[in-house]
C-alpha positions in Angstrom: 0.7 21.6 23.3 1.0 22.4 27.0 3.9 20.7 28.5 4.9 19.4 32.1 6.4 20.9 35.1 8.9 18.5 37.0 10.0 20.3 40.4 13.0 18.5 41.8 14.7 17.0 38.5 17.8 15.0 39.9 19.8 12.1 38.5 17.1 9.5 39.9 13.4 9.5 39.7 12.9 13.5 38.5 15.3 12.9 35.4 13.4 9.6 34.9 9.4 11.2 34.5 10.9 14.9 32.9 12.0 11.9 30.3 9.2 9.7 30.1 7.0 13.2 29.8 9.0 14.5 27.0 8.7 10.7 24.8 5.1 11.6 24.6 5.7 14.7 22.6 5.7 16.9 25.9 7.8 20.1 26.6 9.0 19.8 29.8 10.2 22.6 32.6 12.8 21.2 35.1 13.5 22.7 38.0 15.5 22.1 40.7 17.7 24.0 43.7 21.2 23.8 41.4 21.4 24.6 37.9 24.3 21.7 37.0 22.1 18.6 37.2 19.4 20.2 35.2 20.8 21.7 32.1 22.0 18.0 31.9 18.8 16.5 31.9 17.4 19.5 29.8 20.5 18.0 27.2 18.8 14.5 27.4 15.0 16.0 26.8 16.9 18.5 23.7 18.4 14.9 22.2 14.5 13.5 22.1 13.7 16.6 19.8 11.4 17.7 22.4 11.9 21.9 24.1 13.3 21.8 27.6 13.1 24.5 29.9 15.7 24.4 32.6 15.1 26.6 35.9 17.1 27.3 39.2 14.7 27.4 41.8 14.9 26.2 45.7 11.3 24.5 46.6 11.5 25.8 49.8 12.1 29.3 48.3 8.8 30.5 48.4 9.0 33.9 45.8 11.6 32.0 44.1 9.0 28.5 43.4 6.5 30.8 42.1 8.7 32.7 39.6 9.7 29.8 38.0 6.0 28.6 38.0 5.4 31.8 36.3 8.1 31.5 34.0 7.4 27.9 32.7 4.0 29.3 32.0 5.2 32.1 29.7 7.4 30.1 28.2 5.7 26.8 27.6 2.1 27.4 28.5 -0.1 26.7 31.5 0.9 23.2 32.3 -1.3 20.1 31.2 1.0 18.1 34.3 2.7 19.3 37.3 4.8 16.9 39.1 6.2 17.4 43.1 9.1 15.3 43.5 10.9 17.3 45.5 12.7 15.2 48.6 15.3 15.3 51.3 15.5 11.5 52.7 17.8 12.0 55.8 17.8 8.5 58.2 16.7 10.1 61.6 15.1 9.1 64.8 13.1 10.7 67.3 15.1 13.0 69.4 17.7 13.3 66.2 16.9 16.7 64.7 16.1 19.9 66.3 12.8 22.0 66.1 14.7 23.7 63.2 15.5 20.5 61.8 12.2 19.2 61.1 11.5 22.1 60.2 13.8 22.5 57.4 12.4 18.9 56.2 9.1 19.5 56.1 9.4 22.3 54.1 11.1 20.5 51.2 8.7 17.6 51.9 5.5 19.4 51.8 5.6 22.9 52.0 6.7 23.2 48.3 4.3 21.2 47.5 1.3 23.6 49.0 3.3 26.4 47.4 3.3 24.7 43.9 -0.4 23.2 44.8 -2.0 26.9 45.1 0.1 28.4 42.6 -1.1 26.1 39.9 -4.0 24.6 40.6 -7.2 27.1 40.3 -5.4 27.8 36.9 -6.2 23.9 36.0 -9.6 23.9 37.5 -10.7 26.8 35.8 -9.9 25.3 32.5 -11.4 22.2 33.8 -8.5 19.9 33.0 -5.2 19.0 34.6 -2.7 17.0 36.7 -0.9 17.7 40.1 0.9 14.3 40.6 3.6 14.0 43.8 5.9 11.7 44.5 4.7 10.3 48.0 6.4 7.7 50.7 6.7 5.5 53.5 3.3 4.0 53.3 4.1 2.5 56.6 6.1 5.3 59.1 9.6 3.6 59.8 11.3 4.9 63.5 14.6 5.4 61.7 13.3 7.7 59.0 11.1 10.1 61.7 11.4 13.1 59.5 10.4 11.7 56.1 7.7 9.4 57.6 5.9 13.0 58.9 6.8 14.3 55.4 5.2 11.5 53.5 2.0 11.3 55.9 1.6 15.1 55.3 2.0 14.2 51.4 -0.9 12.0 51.6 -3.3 14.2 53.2 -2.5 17.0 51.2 -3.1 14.9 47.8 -6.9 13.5 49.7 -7.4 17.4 50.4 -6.6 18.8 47.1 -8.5 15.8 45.6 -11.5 16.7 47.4 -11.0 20.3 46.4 -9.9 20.0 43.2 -11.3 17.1 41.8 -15.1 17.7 41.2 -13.2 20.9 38.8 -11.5 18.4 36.1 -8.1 18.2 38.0 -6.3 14.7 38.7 -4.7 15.3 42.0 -2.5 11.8 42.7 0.3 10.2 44.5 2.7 7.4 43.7 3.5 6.2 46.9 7.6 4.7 46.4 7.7 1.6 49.3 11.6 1.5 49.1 14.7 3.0 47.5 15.2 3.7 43.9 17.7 2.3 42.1 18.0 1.4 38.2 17.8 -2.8 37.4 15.7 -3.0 40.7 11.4 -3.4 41.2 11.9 0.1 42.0 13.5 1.2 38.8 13.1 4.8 38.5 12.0 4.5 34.7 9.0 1.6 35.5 8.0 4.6 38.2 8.0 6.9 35.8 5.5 5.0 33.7 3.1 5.9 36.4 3.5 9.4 36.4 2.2 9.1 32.7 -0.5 6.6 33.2 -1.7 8.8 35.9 -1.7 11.8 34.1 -3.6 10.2 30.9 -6.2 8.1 33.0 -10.0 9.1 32.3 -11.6 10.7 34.8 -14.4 8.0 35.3 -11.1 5.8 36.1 -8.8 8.1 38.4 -6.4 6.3 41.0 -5.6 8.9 44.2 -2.5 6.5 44.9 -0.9 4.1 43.4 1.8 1.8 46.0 4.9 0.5 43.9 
């Protein structure tokens, strides 16, 4: 069974879906910019009885995102799921952050997502079947988060475009748009969130959502 890819596995929301993933039977790649906090979440997916796959890899590390791509796919197979939850959720306003600055953000924001997006996705559509699911944002733009607001729009439009790409090929291209923090015991639990990821990745194509707001 082809597993899932889960690029920016943290303590929050990324440990959360590699977990939910691996409960439905699913070997699970994790990946994320430091290898600490993923061999411990690889531990947790090991304890389910299910193969983890821990990898080092910086999203905004273009050769280095696409190695890891590649070797998740040796290992594990072509993946049935990839999931982009990769973040940096700085509080800035306009005028804040230099050229570089935003710069720097958007390339954790979205440009790992186009890298893992055209990596992964002809693959999909050429078998006819697959998911690309990202962890979107700030359905309304908020003045004191300028950088992710940008981010988050850019998410959106990438998931319509690959959607309209994509789509008519057999591949569920989808968002789930977070409206507020994360935090365990909350509305935004990070495990109820992960719930989506699944039910996303299992809908029927006659019943695909683009986004679903939580």
């Amino acid at each position: 069974m082809s597993g899932a890819v889960i690029i920016g596995v943290g303590p929050g929301l990324g440990r959360s879906v590699a977990l939910r993933f691996a409960r439905e039977g699913r070997p699970v790649a994790l990946l994320a910019r430091t290898d600490q906090g993923v061999r411990a979440v690889a531990d947790e997916v090991g304890r389910l009885g299910v193969r983890a796959l821990p990898l080092t890899a910086d999203s905004t590390d273009e050769t280095a995102l696409r190695a890891a791509l590649d070797a998740s796919a040796r290992e594990l197979g072509e993946p049935d799921v990839v999931v982009y939850n990769a973040a940096v959720i700085p509080a800035d306003s306009v005028g804040d952050l230099s050229i570089r600055g935003h710069q720097d953000a958007w390339a954790v924001n979205v440009g790992g997502a186009i890298i893992a997006a055209g990596h992964v996705l002809p693959g999909m559509a050429r078998r006819g079947t697959g998911s690309f699911i990202v962890t979107g944002g700030m359905p309304e733009p908020k003045p004191e988060y300028v950088s992710l607001s940008l981010g988050k729009a850019a998410v959106r439009s990438l998931v319509t475009l690959l959607d309209r790409q994509y789509g008519p090929h057999g591949v569920h291209v989808a968002t789930v748009t977070v409206t507020g923090p994360i935090a365990p015991g909350t509305a935004l639990d990070p495990e109820a969130i992960a719930g989506h990821f699944w039910r996303l990745h299992i809908q029927p194509a006659p019943l695909w959502e683009r986004e679903v707001v939580i």
